[in-house]
C-alpha positions in Angstrom: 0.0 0.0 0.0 1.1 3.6 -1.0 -1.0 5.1 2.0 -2.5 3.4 5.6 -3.6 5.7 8.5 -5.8 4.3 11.5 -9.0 7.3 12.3 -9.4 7.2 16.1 -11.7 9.6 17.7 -9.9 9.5 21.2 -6.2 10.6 21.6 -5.5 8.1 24.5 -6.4 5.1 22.1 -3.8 6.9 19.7 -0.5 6.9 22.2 -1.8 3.4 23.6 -1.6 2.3 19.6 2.1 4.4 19.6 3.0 3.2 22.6 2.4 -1.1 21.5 4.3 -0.3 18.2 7.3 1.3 20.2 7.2 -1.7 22.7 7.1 -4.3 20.1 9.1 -2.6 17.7 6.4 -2.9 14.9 7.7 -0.5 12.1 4.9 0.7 9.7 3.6 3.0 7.2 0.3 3.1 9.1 -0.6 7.0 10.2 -2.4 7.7 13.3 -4.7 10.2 12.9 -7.5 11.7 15.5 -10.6 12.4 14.8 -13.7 10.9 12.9 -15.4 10.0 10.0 -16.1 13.6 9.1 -12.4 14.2 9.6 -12.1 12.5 6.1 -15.2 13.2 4.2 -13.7 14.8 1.3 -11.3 11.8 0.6 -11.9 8.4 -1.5 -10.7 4.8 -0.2 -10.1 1.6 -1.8 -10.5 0.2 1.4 -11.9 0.5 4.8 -11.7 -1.6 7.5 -13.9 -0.6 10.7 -13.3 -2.7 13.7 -15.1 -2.2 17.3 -17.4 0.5 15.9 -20.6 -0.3 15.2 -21.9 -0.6 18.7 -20.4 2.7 19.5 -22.8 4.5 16.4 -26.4 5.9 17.2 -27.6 4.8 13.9 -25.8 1.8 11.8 -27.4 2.0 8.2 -26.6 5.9 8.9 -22.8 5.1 10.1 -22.9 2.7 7.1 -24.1 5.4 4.7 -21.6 7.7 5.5 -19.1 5.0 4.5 -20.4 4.3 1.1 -19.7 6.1 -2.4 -23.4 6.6 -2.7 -23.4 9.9 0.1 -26.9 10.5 -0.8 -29.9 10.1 1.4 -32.7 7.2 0.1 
């Protein structure tokens, strides 16, 4: 991959994902980045891989709407 970056809404989860790289001496070209999905609304994917989300969302076909090509409303 040309590009990786892991969108975290709180900063602790960042340094704790910093912090397991450093300790097991993982070197990546993954990007940790804070903030949400609207931190990357503009930008396209080929990808995207959401893990331990869904139960955080108010509204799944909403969270999964904002994550598909198609942003318009049905």
């Amino acid at each position: 991959f040309s590009k990786m970056f892991a969108l975290e809404p709180r900063i602790e989860n960042i340094a704790r994902g910093k912090l397991i790289r450093e300790h097991f001496n993982i070197n990546d070209k993954v990007e940790f980045l804070h903030g949400d999905l609207n931190s990357v609304k503009d930008q396209k994917f080929d990808i995207v891989i959401c893990t331990g989300v869904l139960y955080h969302v108010t509204s799944i076909p909403d969270f999964l709407q904002q994550l598909s090509l198609d942003q318009a409303p049905h």
